[in-house]
mmCIF file as gemmi writes it, N, C-alpha and C atoms, coordinates in Angstrom:
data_model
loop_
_atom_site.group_PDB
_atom_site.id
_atom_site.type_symbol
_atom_site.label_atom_id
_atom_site.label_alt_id
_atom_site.label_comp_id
_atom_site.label_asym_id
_atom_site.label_entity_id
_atom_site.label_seq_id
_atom_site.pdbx_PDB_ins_code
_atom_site.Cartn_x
_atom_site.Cartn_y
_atom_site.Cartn_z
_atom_site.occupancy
_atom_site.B_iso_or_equiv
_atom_site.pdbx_formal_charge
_atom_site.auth_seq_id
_atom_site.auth_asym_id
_atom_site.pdbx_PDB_model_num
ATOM 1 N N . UNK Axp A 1 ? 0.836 -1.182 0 1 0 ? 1 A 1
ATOM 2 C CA . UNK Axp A 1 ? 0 0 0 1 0 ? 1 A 1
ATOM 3 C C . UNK Axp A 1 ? 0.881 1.245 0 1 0 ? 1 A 1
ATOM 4 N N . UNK Axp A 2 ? 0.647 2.464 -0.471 1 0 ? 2 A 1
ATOM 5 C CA . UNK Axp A 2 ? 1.295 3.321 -1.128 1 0 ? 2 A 1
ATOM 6 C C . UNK Axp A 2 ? 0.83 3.996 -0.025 1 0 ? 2 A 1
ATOM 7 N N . UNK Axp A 3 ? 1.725 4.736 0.801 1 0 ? 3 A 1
ATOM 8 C CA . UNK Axp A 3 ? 1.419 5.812 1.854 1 0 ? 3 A 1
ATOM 9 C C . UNK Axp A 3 ? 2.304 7.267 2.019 1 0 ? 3 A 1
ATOM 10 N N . UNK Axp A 4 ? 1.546 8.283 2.078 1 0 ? 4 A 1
ATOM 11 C CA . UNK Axp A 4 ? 1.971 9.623 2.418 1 0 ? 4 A 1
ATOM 12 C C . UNK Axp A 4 ? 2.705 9.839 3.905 1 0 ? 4 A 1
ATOM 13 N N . UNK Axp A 5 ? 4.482 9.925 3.706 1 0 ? 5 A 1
ATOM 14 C CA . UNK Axp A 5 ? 4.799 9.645 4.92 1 0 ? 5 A 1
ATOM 15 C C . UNK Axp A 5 ? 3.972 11.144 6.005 1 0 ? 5 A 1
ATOM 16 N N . UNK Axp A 6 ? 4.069 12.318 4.622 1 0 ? 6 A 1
ATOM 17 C CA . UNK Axp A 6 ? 4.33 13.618 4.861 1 0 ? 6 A 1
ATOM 18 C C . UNK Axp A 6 ? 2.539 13.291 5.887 1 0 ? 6 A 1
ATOM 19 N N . UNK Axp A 7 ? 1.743 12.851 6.012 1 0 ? 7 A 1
ATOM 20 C CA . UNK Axp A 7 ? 0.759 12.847 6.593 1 0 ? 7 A 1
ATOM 21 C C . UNK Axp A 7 ? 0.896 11.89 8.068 1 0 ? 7 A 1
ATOM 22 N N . UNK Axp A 8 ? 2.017 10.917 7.968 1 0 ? 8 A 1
ATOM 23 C CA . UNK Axp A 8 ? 2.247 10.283 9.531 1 0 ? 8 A 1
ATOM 24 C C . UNK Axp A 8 ? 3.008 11.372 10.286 1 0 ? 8 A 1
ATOM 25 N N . UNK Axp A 9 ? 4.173 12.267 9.433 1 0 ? 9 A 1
ATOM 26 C CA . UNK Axp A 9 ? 3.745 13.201 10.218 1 0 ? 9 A 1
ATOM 27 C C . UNK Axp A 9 ? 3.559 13.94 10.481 1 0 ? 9 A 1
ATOM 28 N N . UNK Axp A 10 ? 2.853 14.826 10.101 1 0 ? 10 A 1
ATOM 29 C CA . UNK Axp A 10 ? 1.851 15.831 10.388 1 0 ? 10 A 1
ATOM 30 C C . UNK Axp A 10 ? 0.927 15.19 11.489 1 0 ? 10 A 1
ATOM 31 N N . UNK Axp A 11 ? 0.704 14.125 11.661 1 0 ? 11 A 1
ATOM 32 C CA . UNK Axp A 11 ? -0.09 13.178 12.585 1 0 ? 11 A 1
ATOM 33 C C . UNK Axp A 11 ? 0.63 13.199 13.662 1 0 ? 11 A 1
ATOM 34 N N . UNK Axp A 12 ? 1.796 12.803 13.867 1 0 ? 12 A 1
ATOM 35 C CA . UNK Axp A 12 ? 2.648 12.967 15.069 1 0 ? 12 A 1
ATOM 36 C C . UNK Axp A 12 ? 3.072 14.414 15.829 1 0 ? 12 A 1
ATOM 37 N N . UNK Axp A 13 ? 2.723 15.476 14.804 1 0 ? 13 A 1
ATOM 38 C CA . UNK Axp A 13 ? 3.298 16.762 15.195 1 0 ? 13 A 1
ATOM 39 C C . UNK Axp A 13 ? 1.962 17.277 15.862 1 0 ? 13 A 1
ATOM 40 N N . UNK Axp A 14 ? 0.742 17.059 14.911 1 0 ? 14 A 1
ATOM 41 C CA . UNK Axp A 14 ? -0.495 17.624 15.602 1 0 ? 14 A 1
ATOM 42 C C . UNK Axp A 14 ? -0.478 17.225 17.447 1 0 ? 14 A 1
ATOM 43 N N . UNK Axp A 15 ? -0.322 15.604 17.222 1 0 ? 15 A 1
ATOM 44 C CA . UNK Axp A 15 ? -0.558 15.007 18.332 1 0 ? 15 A 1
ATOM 45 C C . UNK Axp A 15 ? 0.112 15.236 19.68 1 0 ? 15 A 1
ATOM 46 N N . UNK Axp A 16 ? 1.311 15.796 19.172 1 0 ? 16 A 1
ATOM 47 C CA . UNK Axp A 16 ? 1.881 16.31 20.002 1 0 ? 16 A 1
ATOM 48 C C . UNK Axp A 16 ? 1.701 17.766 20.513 1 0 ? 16 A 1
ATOM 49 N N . UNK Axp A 17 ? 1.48 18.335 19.376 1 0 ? 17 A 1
ATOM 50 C CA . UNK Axp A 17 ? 0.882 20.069 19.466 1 0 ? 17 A 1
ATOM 51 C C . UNK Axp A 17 ? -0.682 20.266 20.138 1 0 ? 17 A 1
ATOM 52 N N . UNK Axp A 18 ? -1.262 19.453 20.413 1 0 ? 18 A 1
ATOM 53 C CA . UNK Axp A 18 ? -2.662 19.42 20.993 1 0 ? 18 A 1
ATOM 54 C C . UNK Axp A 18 ? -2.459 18.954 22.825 1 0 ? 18 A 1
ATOM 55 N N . UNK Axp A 19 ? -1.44 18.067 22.762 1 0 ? 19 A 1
ATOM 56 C CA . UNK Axp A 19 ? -1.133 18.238 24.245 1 0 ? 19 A 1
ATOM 57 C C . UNK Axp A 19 ? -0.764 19.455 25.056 1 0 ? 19 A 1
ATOM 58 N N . UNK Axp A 20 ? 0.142 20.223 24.112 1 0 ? 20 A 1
ATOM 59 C CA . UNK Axp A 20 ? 1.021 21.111 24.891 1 0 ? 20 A 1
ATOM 60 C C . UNK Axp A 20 ? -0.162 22.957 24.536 1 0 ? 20 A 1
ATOM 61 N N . UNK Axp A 21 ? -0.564 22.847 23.663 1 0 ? 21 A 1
ATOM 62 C CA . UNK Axp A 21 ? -1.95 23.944 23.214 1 0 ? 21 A 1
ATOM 63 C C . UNK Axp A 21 ? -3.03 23.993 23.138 1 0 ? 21 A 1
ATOM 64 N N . UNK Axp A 22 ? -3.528 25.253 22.948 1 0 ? 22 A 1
ATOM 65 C CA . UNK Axp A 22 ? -5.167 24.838 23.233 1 0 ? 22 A 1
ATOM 66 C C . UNK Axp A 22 ? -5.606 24.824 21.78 1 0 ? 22 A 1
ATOM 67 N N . UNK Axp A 23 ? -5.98 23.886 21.747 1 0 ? 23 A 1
ATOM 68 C CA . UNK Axp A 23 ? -6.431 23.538 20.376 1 0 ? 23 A 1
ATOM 69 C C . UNK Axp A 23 ? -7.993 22.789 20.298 1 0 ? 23 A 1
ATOM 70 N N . UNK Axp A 24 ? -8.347 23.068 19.361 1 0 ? 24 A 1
ATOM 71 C CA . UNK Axp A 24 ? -9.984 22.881 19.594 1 0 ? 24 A 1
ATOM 72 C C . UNK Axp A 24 ? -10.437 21.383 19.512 1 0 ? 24 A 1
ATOM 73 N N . UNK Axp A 25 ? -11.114 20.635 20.431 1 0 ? 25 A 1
ATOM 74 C CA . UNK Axp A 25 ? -10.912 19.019 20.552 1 0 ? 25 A 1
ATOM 75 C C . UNK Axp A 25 ? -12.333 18.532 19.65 1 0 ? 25 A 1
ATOM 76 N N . UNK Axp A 26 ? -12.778 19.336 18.963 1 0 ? 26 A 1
ATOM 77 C CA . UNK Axp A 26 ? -14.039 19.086 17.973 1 0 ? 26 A 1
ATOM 78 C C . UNK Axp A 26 ? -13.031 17.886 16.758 1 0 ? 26 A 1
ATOM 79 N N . UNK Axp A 27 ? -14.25 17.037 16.3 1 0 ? 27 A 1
ATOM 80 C CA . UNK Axp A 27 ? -13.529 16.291 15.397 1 0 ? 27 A 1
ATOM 81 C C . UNK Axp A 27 ? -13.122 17.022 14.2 1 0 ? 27 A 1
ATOM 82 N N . UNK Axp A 28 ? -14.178 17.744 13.586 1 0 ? 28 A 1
ATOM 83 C CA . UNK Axp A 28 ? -14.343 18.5 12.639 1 0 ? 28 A 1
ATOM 84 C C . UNK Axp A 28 ? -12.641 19.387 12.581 1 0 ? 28 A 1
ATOM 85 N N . UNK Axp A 29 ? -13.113 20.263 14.087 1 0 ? 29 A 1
ATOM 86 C CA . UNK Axp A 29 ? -12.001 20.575 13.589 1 0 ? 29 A 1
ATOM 87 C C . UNK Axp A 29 ? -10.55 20.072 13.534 1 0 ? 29 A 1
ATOM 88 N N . UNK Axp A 30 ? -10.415 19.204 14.19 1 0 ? 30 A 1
ATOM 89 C CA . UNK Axp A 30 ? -9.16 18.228 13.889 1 0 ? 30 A 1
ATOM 90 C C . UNK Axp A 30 ? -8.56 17.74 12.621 1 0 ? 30 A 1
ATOM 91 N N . UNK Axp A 31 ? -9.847 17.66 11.895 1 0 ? 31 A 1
ATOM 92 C CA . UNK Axp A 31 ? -9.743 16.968 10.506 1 0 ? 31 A 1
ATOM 93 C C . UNK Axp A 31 ? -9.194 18.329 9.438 1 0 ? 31 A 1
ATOM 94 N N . UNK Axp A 32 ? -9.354 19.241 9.706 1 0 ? 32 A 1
ATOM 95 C CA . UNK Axp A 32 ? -9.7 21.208 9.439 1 0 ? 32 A 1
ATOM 96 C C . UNK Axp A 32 ? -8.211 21.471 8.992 1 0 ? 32 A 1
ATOM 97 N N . UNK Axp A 33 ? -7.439 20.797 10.488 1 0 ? 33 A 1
ATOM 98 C CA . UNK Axp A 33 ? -6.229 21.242 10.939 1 0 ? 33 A 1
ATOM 99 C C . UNK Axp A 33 ? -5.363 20.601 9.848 1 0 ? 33 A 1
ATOM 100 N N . UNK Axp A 34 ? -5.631 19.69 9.977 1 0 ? 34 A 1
ATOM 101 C CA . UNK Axp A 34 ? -4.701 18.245 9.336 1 0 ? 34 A 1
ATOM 102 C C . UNK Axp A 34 ? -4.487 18.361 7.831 1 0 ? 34 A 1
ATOM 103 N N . UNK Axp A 35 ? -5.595 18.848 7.295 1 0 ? 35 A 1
ATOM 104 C CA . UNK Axp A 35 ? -6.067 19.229 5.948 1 0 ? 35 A 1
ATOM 105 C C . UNK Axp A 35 ? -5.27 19.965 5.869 1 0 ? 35 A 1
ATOM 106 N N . UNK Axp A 36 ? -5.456 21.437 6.392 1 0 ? 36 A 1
ATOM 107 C CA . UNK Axp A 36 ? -4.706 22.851 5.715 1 0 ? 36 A 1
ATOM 108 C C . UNK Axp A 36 ? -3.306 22.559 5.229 1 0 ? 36 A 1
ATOM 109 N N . UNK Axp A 37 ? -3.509 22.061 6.619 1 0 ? 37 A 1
ATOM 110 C CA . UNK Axp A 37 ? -1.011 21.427 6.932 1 0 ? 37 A 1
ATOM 111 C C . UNK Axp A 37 ? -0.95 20.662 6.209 1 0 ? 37 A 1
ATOM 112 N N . UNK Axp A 38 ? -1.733 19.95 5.81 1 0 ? 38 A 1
ATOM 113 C CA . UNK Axp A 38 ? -1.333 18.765 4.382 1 0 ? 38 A 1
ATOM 114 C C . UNK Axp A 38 ? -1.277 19.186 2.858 1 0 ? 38 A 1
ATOM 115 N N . UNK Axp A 39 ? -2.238 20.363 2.828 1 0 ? 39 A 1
ATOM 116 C CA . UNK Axp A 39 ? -2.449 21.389 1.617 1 0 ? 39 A 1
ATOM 117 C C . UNK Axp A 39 ? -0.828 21.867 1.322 1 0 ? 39 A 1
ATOM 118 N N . UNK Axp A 40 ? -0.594 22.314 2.21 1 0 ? 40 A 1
ATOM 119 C CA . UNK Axp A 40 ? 0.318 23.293 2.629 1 0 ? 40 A 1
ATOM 120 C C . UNK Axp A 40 ? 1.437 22.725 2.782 1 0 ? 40 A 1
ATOM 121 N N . UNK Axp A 41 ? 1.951 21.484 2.542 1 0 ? 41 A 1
ATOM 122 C CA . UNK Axp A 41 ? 3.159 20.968 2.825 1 0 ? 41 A 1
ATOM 123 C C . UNK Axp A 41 ? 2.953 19.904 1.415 1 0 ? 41 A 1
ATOM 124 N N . UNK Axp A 42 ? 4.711 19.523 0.721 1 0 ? 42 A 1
ATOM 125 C CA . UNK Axp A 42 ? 4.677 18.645 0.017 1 0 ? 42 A 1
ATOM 126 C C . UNK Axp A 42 ? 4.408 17.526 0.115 1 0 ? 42 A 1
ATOM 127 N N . UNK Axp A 43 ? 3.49 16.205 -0.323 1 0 ? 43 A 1
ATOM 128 C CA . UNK Axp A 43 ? 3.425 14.751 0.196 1 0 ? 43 A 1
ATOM 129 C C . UNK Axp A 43 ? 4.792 14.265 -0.523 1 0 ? 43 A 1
ATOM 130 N N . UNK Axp A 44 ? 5.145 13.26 0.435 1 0 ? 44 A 1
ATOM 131 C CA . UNK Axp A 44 ? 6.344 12.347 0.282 1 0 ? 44 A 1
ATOM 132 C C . UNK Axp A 44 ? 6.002 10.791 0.388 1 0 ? 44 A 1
ATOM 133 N N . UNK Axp A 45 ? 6.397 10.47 -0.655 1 0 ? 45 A 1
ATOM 134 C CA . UNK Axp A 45 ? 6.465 8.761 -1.02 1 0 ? 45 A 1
ATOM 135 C C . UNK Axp A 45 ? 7.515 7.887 -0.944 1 0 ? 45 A 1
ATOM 136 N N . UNK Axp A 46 ? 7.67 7.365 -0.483 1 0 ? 46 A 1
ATOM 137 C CA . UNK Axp A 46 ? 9.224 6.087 -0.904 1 0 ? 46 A 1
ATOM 138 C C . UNK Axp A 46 ? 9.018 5.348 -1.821 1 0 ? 46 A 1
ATOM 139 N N . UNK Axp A 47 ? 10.062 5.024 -2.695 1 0 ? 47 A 1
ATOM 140 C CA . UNK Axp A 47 ? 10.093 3.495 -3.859 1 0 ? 47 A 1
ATOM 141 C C . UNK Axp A 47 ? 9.996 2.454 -2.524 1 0 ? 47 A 1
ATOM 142 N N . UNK Axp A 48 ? 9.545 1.912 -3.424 1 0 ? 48 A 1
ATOM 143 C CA . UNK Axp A 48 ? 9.643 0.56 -3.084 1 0 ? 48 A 1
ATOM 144 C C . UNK Axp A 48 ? 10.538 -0.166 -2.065 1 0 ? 48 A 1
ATOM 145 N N . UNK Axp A 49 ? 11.28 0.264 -2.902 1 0 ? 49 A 1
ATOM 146 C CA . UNK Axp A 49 ? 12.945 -0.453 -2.549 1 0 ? 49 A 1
ATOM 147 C C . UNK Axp A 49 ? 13.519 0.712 -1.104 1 0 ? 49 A 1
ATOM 148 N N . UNK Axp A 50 ? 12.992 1.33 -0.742 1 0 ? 50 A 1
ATOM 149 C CA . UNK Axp A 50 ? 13.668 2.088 0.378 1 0 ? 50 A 1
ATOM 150 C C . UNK Axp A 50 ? 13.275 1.274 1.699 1 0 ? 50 A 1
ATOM 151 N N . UNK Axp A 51 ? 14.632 1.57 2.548 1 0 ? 51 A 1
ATOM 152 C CA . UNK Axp A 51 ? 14.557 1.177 3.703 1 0 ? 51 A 1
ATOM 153 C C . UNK Axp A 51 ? 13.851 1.857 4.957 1 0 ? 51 A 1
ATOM 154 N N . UNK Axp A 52 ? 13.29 0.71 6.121 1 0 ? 52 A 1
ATOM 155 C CA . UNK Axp A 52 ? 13.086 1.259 7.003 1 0 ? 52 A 1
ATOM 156 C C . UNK Axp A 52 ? 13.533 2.628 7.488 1 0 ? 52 A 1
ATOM 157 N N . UNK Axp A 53 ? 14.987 2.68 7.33 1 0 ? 53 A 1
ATOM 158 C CA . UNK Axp A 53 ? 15.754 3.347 8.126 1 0 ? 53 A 1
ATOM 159 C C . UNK Axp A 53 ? 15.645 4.343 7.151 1 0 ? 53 A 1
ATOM 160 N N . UNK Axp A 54 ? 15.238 4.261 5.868 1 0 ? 54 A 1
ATOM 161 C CA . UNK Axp A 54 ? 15.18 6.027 5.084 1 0 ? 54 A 1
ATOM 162 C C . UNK Axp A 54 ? 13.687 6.773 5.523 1 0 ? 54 A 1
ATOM 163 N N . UNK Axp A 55 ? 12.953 5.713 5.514 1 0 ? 55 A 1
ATOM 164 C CA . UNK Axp A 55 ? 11.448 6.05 6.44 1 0 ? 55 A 1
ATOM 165 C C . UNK Axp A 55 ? 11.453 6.862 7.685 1 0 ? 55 A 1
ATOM 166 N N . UNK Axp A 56 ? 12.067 6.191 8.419 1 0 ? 56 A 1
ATOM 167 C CA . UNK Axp A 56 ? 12.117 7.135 9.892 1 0 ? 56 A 1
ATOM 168 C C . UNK Axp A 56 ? 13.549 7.547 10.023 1 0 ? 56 A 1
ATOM 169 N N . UNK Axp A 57 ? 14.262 8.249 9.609 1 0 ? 57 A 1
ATOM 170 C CA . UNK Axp A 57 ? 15.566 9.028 8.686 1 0 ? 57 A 1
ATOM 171 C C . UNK Axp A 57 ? 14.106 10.185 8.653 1 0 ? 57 A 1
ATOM 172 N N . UNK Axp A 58 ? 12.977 10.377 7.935 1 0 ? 58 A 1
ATOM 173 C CA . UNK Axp A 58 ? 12.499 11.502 7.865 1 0 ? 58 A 1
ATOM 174 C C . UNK Axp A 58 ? 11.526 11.943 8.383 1 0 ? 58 A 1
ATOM 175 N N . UNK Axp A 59 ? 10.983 10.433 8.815 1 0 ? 59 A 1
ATOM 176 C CA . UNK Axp A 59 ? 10.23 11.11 10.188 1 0 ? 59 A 1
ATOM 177 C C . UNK Axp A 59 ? 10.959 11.857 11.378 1 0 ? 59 A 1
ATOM 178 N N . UNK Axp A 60 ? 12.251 11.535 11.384 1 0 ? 60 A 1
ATOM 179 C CA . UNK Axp A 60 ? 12.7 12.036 12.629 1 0 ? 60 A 1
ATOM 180 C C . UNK Axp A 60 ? 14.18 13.364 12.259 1 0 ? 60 A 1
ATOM 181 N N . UNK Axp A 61 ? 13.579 13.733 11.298 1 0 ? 61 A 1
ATOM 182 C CA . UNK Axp A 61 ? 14.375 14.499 10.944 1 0 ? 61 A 1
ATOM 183 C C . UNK Axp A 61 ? 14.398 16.355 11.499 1 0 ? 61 A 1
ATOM 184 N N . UNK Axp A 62 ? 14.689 16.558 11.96 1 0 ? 62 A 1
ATOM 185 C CA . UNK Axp A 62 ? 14.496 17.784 13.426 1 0 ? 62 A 1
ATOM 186 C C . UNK Axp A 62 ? 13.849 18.857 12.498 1 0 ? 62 A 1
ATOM 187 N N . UNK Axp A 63 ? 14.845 19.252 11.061 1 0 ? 63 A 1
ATOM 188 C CA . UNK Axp A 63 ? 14.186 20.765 10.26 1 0 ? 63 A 1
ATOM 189 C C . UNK Axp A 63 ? 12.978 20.256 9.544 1 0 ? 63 A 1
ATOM 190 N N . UNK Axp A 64 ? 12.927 18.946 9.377 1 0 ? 64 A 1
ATOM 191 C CA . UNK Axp A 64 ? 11.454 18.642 8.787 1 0 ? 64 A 1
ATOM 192 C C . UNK Axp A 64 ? 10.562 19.084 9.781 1 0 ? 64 A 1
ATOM 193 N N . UNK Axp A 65 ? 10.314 18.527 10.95 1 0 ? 65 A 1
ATOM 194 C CA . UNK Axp A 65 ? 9.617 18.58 11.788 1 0 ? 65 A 1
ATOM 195 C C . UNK Axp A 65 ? 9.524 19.79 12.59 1 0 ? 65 A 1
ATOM 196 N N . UNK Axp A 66 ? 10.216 21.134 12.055 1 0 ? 66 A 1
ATOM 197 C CA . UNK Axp A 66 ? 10.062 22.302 12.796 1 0 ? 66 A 1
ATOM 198 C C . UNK Axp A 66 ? 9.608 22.792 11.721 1 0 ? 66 A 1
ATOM 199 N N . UNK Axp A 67 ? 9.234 22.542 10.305 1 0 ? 67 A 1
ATOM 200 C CA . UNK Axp A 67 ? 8.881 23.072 9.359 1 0 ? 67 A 1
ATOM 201 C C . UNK Axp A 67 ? 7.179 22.795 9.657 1 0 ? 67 A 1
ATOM 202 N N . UNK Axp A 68 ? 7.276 21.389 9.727 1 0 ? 68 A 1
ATOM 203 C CA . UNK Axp A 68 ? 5.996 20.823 9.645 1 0 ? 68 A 1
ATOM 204 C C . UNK Axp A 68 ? 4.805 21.006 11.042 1 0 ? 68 A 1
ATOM 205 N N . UNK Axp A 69 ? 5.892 21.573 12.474 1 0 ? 69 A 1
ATOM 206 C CA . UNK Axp A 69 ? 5.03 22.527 13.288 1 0 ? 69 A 1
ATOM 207 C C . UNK Axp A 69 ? 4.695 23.345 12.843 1 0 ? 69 A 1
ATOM 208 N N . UNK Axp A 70 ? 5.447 24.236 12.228 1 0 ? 70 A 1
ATOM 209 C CA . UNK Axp A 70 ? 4.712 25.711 11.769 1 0 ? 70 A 1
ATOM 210 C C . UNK Axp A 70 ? 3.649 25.561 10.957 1 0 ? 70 A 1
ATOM 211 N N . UNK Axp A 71 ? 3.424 24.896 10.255 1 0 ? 71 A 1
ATOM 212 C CA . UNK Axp A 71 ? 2.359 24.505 9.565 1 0 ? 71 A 1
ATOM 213 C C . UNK Axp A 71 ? 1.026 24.187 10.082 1 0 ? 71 A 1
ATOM 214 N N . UNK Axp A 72 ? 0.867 23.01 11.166 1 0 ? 72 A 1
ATOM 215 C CA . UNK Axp A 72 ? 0.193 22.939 12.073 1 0 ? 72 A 1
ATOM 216 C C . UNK Axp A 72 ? 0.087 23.943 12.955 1 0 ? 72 A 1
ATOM 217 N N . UNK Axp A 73 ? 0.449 24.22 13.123 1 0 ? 73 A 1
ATOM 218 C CA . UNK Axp A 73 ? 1.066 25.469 14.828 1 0 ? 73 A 1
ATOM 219 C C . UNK Axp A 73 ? -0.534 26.834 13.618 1 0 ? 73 A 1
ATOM 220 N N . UNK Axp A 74 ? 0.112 26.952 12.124 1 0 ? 74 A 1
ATOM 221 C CA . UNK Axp A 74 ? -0.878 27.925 11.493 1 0 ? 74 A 1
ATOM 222 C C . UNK Axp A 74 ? -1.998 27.531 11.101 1 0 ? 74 A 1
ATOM 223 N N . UNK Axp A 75 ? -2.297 26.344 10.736 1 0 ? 75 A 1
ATOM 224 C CA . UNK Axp A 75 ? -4.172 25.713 10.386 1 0 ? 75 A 1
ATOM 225 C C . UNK Axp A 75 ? -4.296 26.196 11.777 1 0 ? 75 A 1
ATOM 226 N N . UNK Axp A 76 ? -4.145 25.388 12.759 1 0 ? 76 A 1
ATOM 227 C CA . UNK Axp A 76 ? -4.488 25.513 14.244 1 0 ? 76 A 1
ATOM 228 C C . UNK Axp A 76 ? -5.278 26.861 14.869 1 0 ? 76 A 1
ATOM 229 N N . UNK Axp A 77 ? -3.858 27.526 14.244 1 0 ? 77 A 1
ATOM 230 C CA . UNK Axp A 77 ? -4.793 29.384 14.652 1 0 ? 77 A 1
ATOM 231 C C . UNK Axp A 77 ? -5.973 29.925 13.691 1 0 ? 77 A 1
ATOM 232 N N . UNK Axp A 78 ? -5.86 29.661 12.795 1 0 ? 78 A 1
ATOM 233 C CA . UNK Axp A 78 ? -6.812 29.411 12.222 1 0 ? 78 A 1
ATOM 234 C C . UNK Axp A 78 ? -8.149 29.16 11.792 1 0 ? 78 A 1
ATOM 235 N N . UNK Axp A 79 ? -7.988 27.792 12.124 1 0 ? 79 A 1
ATOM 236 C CA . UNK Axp A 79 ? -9.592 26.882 12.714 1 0 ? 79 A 1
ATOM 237 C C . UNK Axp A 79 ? -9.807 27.466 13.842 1 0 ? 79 A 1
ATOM 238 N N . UNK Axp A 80 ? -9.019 26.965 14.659 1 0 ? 80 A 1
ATOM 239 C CA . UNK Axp A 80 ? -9.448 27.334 16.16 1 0 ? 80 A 1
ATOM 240 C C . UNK Axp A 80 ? -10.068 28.945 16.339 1 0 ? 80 A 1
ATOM 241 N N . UNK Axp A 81 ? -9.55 29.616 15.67 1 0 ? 81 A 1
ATOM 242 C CA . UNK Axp A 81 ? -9.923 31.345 15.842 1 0 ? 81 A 1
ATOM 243 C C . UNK Axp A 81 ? -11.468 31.564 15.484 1 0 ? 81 A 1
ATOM 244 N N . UNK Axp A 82 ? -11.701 30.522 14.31 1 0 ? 82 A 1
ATOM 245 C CA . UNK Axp A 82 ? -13.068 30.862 13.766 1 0 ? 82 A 1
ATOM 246 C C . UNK Axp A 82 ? -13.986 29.778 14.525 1 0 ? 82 A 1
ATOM 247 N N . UNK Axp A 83 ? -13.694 28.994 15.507 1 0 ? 83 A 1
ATOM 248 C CA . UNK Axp A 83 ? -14.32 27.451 15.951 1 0 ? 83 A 1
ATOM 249 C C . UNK Axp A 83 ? -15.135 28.121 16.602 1 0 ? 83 A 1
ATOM 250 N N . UNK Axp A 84 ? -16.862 27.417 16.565 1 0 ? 84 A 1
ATOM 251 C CA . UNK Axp A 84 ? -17.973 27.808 16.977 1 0 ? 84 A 1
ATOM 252 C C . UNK Axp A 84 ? -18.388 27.053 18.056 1 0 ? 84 A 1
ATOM 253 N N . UNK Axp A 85 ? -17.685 26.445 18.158 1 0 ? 85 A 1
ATOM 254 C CA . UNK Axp A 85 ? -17.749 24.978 18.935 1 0 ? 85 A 1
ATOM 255 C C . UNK Axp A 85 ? -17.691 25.474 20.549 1 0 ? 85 A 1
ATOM 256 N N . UNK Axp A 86 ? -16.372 26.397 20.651 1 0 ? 86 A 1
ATOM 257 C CA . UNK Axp A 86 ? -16.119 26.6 22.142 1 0 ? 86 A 1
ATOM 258 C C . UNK Axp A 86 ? -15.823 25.784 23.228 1 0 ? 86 A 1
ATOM 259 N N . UNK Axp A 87 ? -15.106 24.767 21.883 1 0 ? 87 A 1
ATOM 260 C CA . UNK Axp A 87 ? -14.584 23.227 22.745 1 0 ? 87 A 1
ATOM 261 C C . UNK Axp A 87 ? -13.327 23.435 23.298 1 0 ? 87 A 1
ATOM 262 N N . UNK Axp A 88 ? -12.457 24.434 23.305 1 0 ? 88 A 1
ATOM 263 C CA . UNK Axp A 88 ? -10.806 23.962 23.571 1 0 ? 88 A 1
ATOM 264 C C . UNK Axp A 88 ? -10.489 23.841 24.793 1 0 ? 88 A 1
């Protein structure tokens, strides 16, 4: 199965960015968040032939992942600013 790493993580960064902020716990808008930052960032694929270790090589790659907060860190203000919900 063919998977968007660039969306595991954005998944890991949200998840982590919702612990430490107030971020709106509506599903809707969760899904809001995830979207924009996924809009907004390039998706990344591996061949085939790549290794584990080139996989999480970029999941855990520090300027990816301070790129890919800011991203989240901005849907976040965002959604959340306009959220009707008054869930956070």
């Amino acid at each position: 199965m063919i998977k968007n790493y660039m969306e595991i993580l954005v998944d890991e960064v949200f998840n982590e960015l919702k612990g430490s902020n107030e971020i709106c716990k509506d599903i809707v808008c969760k899904h809001d968040i995830k979207a924009i930052a996924l809009n907004n960032l390039p998706p990344v694929y591996f061949k085939y032939n790549s290794t584990d270790g080139e996989k999480k090589a970029f999941l855990l790659d520090r300027q990816r992942r301070i790129s890919v907060l800011a991203k989240v860190a901005e849907a976040a203000d965002l959604v959340c600013s306009s959220c009707t919900k008054n869930s956070k």
